[in-house]
MDTraj code that builds the backbone (N, CA, C; nanometers):
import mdtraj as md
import numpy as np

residues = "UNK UNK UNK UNK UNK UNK UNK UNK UNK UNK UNK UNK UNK UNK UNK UNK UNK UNK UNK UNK UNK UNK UNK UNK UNK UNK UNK UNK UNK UNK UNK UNK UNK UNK UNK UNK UNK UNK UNK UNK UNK UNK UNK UNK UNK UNK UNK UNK UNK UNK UNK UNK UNK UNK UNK UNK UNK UNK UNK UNK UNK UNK UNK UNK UNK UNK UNK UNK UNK UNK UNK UNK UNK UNK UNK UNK UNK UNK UNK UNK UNK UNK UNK UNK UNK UNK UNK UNK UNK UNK UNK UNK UNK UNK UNK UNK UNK UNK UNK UNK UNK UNK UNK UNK UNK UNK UNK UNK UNK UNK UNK UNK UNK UNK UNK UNK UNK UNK UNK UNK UNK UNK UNK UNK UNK UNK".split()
xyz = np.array([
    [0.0818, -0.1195, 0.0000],
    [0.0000, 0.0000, 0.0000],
    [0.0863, 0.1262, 0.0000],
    [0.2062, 0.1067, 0.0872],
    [0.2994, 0.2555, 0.0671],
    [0.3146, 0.2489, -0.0630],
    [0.3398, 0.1274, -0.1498],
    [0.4900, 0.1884, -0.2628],
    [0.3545, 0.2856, -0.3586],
    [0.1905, 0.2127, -0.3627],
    [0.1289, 0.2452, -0.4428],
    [0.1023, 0.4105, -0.3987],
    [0.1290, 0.4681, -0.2845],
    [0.0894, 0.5592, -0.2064],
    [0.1929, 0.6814, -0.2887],
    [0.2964, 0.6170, -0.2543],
    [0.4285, 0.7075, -0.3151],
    [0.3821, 0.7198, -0.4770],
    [0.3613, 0.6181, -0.5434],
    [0.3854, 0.6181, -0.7397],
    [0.2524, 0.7481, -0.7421],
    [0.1425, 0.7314, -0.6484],
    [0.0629, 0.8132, -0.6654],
    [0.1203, 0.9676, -0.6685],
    [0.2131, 0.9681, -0.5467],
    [0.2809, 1.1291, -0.5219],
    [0.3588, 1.1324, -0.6529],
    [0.4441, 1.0503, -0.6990],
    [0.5443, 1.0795, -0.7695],
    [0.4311, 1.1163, -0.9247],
    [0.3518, 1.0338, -0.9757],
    [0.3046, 1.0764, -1.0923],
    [0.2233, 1.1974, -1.0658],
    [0.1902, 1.2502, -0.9333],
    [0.0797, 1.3721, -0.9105],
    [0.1778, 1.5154, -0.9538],
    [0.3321, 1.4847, -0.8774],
    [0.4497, 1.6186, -0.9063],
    [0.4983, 1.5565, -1.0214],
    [0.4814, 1.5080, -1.0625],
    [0.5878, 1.4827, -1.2104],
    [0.4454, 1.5439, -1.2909],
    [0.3552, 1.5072, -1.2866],
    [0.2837, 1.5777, -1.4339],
    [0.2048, 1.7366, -1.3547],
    [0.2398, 1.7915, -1.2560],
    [0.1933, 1.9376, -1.2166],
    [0.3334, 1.9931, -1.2684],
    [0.4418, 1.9280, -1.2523],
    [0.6412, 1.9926, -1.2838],
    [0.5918, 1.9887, -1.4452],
    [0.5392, 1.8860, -1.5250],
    [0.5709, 1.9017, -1.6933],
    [0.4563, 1.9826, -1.7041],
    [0.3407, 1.9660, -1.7063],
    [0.2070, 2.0507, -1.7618],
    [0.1699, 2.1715, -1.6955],
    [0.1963, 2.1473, -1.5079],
    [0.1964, 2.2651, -1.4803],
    [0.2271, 2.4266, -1.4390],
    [0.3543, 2.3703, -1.5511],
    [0.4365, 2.5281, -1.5620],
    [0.4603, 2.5883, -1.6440],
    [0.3312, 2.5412, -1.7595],
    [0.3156, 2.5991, -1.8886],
    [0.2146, 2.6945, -1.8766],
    [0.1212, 2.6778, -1.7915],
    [0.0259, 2.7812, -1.7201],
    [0.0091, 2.8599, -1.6185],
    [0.0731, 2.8188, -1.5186],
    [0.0608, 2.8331, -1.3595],
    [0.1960, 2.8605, -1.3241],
    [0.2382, 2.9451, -1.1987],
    [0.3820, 2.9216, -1.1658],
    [0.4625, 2.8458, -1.1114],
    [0.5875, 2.8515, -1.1211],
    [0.6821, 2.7274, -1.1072],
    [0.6213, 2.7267, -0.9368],
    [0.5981, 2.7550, -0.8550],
    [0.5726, 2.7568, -0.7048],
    [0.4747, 2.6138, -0.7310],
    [0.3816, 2.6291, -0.8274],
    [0.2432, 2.5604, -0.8040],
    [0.2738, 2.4060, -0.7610],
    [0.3954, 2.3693, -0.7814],
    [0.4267, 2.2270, -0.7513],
    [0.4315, 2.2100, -0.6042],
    [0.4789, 2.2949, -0.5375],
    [0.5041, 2.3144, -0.4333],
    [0.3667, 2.2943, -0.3356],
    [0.2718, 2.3902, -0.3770],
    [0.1497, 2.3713, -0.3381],
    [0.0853, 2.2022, -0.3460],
    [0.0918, 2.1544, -0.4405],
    [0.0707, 2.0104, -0.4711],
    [0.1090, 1.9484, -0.4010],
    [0.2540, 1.9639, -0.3475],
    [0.3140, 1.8587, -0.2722],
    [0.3100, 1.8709, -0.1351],
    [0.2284, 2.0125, -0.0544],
    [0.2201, 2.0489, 0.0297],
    [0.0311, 1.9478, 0.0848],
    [-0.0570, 1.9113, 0.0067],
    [-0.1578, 1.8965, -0.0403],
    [-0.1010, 1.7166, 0.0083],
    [-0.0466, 1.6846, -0.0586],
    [0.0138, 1.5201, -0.0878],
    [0.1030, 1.4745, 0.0626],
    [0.1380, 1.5965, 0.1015],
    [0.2034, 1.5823, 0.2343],
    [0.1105, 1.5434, 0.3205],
    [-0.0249, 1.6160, 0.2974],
    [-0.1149, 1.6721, 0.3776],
    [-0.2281, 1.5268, 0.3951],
    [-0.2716, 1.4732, 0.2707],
    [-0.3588, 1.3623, 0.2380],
    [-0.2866, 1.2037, 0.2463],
    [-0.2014, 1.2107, 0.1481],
    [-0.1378, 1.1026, 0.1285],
    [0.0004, 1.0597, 0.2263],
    [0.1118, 1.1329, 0.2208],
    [0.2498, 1.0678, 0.3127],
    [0.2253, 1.0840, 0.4490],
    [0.2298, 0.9345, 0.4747],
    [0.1919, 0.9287, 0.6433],
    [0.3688, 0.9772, 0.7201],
    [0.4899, 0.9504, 0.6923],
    [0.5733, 0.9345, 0.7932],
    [0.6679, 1.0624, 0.7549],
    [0.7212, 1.0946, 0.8628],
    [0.7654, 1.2644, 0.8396],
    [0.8943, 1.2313, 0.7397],
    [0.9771, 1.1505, 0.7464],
    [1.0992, 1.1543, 0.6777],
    [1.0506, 1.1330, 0.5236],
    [0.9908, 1.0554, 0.4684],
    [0.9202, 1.0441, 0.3590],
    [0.8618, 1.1647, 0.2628],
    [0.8191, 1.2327, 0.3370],
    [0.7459, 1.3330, 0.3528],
    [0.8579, 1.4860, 0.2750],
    [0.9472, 1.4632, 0.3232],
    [1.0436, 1.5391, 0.2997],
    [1.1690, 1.4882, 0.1725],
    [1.1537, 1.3742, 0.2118],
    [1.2583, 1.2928, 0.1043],
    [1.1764, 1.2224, -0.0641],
    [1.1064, 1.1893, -0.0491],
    [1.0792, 1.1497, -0.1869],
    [1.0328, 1.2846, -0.2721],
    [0.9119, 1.3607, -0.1902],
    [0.9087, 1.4831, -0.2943],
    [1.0381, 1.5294, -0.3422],
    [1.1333, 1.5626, -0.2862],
    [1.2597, 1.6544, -0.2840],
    [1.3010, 1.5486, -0.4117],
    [1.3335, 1.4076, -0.4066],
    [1.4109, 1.3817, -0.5140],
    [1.3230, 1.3661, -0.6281],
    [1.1524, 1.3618, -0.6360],
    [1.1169, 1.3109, -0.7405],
    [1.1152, 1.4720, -0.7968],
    [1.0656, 1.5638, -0.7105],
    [1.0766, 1.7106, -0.8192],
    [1.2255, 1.7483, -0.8864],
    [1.2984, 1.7270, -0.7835],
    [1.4430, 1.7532, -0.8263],
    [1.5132, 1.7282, -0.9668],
    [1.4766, 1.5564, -0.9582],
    [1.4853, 1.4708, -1.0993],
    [1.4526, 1.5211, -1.2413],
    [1.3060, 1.5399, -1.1616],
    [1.2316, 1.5584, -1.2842],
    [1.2087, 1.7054, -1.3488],
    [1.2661, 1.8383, -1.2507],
    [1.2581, 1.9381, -1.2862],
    [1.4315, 2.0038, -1.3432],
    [1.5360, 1.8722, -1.3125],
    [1.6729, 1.8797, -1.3876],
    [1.6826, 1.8301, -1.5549],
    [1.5454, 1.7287, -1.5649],
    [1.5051, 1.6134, -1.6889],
    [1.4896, 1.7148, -1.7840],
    [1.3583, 1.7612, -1.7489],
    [1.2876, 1.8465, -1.7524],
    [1.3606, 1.9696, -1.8598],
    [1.4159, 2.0349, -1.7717],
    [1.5150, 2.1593, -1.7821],
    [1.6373, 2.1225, -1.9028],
    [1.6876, 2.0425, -1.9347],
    [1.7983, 1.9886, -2.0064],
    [1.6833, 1.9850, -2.1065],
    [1.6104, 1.9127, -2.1480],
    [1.5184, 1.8699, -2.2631],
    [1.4743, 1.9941, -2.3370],
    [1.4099, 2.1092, -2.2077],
    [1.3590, 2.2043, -2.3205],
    [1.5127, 2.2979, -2.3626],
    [1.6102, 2.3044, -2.2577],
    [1.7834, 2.3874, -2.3296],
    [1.7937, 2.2970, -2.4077],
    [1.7949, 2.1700, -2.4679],
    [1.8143, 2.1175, -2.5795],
    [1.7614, 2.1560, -2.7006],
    [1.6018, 2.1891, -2.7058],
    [1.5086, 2.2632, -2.7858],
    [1.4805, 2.3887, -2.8043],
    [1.5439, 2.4490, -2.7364],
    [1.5731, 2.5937, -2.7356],
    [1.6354, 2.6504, -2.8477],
    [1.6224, 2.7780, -2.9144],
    [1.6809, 2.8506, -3.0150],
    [1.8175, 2.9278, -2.9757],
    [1.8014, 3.0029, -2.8246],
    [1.8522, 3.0831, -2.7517],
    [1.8759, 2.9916, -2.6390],
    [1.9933, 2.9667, -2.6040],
    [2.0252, 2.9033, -2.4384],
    [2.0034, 3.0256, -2.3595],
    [1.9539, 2.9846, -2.2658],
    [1.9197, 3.0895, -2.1298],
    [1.9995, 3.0234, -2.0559],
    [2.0293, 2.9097, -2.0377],
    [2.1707, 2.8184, -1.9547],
    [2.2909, 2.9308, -1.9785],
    [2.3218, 2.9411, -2.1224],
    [2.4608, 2.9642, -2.1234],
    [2.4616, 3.1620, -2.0785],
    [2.3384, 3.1970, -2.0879],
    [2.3307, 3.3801, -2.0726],
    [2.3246, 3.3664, -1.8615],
    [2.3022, 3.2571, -1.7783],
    [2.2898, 3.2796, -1.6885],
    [2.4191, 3.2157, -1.6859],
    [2.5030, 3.1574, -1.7069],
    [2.6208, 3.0794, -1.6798],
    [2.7330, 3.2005, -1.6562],
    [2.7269, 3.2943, -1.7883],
    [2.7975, 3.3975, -1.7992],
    [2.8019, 3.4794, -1.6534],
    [2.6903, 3.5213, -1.6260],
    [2.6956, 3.6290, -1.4598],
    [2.7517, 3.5945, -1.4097],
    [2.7428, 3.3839, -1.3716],
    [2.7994, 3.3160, -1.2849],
    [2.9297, 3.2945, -1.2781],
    [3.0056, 3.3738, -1.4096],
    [3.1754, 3.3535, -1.4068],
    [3.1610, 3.2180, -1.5056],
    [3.0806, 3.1570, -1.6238],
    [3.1251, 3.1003, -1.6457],
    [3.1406, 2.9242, -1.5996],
    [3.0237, 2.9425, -1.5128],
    [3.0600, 2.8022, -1.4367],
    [2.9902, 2.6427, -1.5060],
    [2.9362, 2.6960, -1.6415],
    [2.8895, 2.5816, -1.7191],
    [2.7240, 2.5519, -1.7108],
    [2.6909, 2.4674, -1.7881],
    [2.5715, 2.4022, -1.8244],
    [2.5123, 2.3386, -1.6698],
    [2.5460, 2.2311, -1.6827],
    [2.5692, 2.1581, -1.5612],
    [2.5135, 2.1939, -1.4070],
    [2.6287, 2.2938, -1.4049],
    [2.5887, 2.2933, -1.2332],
    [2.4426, 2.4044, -1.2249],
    [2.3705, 2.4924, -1.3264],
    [2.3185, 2.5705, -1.3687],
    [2.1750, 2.4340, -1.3529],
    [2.1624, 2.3722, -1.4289],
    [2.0970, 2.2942, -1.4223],
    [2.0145, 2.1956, -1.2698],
    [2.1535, 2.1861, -1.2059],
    [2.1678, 2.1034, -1.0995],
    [2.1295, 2.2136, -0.9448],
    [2.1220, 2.3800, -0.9554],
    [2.1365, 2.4363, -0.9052],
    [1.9352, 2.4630, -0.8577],
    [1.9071, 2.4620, -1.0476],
    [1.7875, 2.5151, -1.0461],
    [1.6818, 2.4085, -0.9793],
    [1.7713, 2.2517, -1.0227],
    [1.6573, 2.1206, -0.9442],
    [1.6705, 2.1673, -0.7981],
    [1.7505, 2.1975, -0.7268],
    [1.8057, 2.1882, -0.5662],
    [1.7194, 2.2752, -0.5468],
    [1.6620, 2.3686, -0.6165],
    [1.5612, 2.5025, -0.5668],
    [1.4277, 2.4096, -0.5442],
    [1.4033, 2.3864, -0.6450],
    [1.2384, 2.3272, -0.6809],
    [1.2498, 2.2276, -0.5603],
    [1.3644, 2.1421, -0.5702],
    [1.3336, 1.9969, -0.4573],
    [1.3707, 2.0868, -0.3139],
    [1.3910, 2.1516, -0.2910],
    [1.3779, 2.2361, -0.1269],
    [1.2538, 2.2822, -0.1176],
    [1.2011, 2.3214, -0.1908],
    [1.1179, 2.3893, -0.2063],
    [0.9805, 2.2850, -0.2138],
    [0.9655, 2.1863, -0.2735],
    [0.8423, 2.0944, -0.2962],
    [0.8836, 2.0008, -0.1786],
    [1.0545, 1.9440, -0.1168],
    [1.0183, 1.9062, 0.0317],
    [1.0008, 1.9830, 0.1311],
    [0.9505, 2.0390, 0.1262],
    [0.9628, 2.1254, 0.2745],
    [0.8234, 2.1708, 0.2703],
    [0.7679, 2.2089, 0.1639],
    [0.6243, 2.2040, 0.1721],
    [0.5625, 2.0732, 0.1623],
    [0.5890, 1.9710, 0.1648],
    [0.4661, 1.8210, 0.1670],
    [0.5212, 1.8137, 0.3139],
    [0.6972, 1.8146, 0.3570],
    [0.7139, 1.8448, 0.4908],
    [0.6173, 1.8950, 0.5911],
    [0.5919, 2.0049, 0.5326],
    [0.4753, 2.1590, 0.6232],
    [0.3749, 2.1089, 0.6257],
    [0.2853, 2.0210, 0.4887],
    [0.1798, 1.9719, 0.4659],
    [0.1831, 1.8657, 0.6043],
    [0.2926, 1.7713, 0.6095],
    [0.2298, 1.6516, 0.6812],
    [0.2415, 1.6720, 0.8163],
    [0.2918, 1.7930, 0.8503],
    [0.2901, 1.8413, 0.9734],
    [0.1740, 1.9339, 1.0167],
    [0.1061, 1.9621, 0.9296],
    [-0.0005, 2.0368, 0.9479],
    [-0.1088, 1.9246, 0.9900],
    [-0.1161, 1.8207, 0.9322],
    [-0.1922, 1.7420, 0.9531],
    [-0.1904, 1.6564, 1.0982],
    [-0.0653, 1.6645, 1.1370],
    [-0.0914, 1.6080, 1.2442],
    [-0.1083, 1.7199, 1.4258],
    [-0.0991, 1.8329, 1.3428],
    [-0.1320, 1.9637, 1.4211],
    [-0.2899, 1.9644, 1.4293],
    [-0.3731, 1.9251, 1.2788],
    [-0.5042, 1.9775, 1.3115],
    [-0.5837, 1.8240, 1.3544],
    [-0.5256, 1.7058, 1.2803],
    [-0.6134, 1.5903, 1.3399],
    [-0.6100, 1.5491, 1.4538],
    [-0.7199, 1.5093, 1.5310],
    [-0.7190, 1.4622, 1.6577],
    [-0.5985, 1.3992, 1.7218],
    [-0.5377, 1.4159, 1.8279],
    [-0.4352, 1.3162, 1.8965],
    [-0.5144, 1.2004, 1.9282],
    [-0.4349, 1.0305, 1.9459],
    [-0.5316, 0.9659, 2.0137],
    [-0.4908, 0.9628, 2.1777],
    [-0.5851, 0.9082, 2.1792],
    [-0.5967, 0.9504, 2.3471],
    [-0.4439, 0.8827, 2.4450],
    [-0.3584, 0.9451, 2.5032],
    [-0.2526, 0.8826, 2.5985],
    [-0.2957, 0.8038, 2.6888],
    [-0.1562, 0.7511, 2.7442],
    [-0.1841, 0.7059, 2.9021],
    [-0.2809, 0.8219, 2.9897],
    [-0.3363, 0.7883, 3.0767],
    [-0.3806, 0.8768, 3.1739],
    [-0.2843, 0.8770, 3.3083],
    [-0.2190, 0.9873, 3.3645],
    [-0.1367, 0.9974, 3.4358],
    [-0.2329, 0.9657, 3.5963],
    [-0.1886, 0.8400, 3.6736],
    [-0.2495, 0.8088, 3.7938],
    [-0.2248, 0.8978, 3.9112],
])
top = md.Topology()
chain = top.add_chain()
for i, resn in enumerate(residues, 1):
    res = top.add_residue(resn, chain, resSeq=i)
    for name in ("N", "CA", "C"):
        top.add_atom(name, md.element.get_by_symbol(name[0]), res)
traj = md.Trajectory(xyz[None], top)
């Protein structure tokens, strides 16, 4: 039931990262995964770790595919400010944003959830 729990998260941010940043802003994934934190990932480390690598992945995939199809590199005009520091780490810089950013909100999400749902009941102190 987890792994099906997770493929659910992973195909929910992988197609809001490809389709939904042709309309909506790059944040909106974030929101999603804050949502998925919130409904779906029960355990806090999870919670924080799979969003982070599946946006990461897929928003580095992602990113290389359309600078491949590009007329104009915007890689190599932001590389320049940077001194020059290449394709690559430009790429690798921009996933580390998105995956901080989409774990830390399903993070926030699954912590919210256990802020607003009921505690179950403790020991009773004698």
């Amino acid at each position: 039931m987890k792994s099906i729990k997770l493929s659910i998260v992973a195909v929910i941010i992988v197609l809001t990262i490809v389709f939904g940043q042709e309309v909506l802003p790059w944040w909106i994934s974030g929101l999603i995964s804050f949502i998925c934190g919130f409904f779906i990932i029960n355990k806090r480390y999870t919670a924080f770790i799979f969003p982070f690598l599946v946006s990461g992945l897929t928003w580095i995939v992602l990113a290389f595919i359309k600078e491949n199809s590009a007329e104009v590199s915007i890689v190599n005009m932001v590389s320049e400010i940077f001194k020059n520091v290449g394709k690559i780490p430009i790429f690798f810089i921009t996933g580390l944003i998105i995956a901080l950013v989409n774990g830390f909100f399903s993070l926030s999400g699954n912590y919210f959830k256990r802020v607003v749902s009921p505690q179950p009941a403790s020991r009773k102190i004698r």
